[in-house]
TORTI-539442 format. One record per residue (C-alpha): residue number from 1; residue in one letter; z, y, x. Coordinates in steps of 0.2 Angstrom, whole numbers, plus 5000, padded with zeros to 4 digits. Layout:
+------+------+------+------+------+
: resi : resn :   zz :   yy :   xx :
+------+------+------+------+------+
:  NUM :    A :    Z :    Y :    X :
...
+------+------+------+------+------+
% end
This chain:
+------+------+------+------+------+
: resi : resn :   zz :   yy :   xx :
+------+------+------+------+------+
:    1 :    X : 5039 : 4936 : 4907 :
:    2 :    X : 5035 : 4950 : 4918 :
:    3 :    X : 5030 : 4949 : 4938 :
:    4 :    X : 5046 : 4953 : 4948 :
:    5 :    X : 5043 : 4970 : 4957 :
:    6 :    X : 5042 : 4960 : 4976 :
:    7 :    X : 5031 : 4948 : 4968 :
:    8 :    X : 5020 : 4962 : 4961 :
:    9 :    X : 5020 : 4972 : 4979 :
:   10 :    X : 5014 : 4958 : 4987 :
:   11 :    X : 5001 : 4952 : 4976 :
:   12 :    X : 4995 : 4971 : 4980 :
:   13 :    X : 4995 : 4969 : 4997 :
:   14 :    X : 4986 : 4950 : 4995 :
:   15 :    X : 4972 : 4963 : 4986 :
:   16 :    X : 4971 : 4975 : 5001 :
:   17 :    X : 4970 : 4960 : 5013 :
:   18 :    X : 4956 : 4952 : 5004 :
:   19 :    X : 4947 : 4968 : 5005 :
:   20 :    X : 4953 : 4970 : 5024 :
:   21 :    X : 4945 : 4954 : 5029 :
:   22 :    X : 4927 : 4958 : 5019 :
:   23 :    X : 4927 : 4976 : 5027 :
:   24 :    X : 4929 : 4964 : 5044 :
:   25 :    X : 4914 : 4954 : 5041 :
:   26 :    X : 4903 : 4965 : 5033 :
:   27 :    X : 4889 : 4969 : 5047 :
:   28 :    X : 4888 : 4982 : 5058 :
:   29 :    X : 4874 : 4991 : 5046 :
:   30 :    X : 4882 : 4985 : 5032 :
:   31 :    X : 4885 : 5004 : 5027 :
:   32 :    X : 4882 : 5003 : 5006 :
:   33 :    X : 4896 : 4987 : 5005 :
:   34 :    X : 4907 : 4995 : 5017 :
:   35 :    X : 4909 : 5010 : 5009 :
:   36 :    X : 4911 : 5002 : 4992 :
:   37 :    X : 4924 : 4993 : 5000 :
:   38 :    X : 4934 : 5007 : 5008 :
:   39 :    X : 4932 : 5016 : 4993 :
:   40 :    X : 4941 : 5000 : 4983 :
:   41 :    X : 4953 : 5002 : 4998 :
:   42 :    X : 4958 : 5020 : 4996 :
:   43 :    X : 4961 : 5017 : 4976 :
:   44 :    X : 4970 : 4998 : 4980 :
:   45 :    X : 4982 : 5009 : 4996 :
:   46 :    X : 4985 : 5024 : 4983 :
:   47 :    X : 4991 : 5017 : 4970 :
:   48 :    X : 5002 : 5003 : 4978 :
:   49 :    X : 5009 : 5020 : 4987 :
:   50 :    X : 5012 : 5029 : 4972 :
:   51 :    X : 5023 : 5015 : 4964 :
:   52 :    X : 5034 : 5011 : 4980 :
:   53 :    X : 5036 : 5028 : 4982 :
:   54 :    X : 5040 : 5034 : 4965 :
:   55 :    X : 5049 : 5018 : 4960 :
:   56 :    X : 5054 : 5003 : 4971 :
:   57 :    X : 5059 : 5013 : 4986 :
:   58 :    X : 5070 : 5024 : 4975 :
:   59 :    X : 5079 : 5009 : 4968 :
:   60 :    X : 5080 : 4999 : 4983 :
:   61 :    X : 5090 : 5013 : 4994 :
:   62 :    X : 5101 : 5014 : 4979 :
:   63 :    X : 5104 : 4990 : 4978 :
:   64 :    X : 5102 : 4990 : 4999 :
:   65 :    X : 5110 : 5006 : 5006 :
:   66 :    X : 5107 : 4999 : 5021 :
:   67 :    X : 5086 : 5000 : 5021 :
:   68 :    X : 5088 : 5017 : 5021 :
:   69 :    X : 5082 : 5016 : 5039 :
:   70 :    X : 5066 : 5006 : 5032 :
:   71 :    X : 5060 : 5016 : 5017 :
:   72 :    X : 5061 : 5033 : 5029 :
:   73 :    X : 5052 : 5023 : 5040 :
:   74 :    X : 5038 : 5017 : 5025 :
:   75 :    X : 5036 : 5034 : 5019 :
:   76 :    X : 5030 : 5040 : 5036 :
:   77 :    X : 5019 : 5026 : 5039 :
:   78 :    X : 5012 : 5028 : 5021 :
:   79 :    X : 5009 : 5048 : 5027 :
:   80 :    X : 5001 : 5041 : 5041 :
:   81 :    X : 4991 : 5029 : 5028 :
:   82 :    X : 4986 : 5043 : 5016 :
:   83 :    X : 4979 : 5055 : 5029 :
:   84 :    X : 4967 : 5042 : 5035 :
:   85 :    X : 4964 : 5037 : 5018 :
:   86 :    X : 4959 : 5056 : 5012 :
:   87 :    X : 4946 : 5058 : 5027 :
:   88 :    X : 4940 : 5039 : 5024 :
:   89 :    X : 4934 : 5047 : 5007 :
:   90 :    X : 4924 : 5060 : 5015 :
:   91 :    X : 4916 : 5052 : 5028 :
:   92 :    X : 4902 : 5043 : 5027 :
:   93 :    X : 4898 : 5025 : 5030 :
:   94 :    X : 4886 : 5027 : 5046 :
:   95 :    X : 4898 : 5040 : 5054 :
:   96 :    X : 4901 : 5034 : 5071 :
:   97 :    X : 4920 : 5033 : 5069 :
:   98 :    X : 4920 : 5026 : 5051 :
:   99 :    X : 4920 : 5007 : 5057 :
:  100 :    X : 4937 : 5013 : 5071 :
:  101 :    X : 4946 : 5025 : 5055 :
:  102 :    X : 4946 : 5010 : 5047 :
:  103 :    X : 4950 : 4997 : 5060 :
:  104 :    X : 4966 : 5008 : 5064 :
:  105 :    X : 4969 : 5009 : 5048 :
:  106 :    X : 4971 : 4992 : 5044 :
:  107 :    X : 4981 : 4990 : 5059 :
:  108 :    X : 4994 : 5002 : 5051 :
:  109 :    X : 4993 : 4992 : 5034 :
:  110 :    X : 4997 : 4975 : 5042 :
:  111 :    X : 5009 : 4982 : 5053 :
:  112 :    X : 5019 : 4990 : 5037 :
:  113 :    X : 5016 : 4975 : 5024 :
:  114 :    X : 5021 : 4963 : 5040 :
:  115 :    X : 5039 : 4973 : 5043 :
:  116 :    X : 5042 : 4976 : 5023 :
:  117 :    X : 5040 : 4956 : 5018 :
:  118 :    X : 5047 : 4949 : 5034 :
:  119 :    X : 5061 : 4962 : 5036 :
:  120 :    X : 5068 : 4971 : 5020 :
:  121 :    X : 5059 : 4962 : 5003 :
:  122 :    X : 5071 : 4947 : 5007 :
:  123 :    X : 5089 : 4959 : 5007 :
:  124 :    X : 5082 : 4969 : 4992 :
:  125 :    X : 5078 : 4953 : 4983 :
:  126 :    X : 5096 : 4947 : 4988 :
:  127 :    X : 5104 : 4963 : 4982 :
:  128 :    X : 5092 : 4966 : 4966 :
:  129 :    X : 5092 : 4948 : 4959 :
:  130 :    X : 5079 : 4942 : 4946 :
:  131 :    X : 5082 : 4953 : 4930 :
:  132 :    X : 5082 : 4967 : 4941 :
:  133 :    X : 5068 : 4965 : 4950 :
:  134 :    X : 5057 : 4960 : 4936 :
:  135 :    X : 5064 : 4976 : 4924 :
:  136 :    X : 5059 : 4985 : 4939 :
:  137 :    X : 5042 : 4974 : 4940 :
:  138 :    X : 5036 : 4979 : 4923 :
:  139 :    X : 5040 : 4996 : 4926 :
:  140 :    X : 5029 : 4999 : 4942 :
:  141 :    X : 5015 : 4989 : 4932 :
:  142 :    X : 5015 : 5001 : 4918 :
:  143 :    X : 5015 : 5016 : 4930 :
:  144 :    X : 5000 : 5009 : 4940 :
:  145 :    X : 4990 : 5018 : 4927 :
:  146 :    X : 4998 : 5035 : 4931 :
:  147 :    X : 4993 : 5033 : 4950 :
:  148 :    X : 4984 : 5048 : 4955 :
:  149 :    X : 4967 : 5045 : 4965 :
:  150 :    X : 4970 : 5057 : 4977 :
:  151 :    X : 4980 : 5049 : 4993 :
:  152 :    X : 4986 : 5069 : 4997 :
:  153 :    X : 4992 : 5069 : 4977 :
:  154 :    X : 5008 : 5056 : 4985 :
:  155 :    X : 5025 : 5063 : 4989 :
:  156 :    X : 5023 : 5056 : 5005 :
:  157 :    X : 5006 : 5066 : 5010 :
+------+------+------+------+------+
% end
């Protein structure tokens, strides 16, 4: 039995929150974990991207017509997401503004994830169903692999 597709997207954003959460108790000197945190970020964010955006936010415009409004609205948060995750890559861990790039990006992460479960997962779940959602599940698992590891490599950078 394959994860349903909402199930899957949330376990994803569980991940990212975990990671979230060490990045916010790491120490202020803490420069080696935190990088190798945001790094785990950047790859966690990109590839949970690529899948919304090349399959789950396709499929549910086309079962809830009416979240149009919220999937324009992800895409230009997750371009928001991606920029700061492509200069997160480059810059180093004892940069002065590394510890804020990443405090504001989180803030943009819960702030999405927050609107998507609360406000548009449950009328996408109503209108998809179970079958649906978890043909649609094992077909965002598969194409995890495919991700690119770029964030500017999404359609929405």
């Amino acid at each position: 039995m394959s994860t349903d597709a909402i199930v899957l997207l949330k376990e994803d954003h569980k991940t990212v929150e975990q990671l979230f959460k060490k990045f916010e108790q790491a120490g202020d000197k803490a420069y080696a974990t935190k990088r190798r945190l945001v790094d785990s970020i950047i790859k966690e964010l990109t590839t949970h991207a690529y899948i919304e955006e090349t399959i789950f936010y396709p499929e549910a415009r086309k079962a809830v017509p009416e979240t149009e409004d919220h999937v324009l609205e992800s895409v230009e948060e997750h371009h928001v997401v991606v920029w700061m995750l492509s200069e997160l890559a480059k810059l180093e861990a004892d940069a002065e503004n590394f510890d804020a790039k990443v405090t504001v990006l989180i803030e943009n992460v819960r702030h999405h994830v927050e609107e998507e479960e609360k406000d548009w997962f449950p009328e996408v779940r109503k209108a998809m169903g179970r079958k649906q959602l978890q043909e649609l599940g094992a077909r965002m698992a598969a194409a995890k692999a495919d991700a690119p590891s770029d964030p500017l490599a999404l359609q929405s950078a």
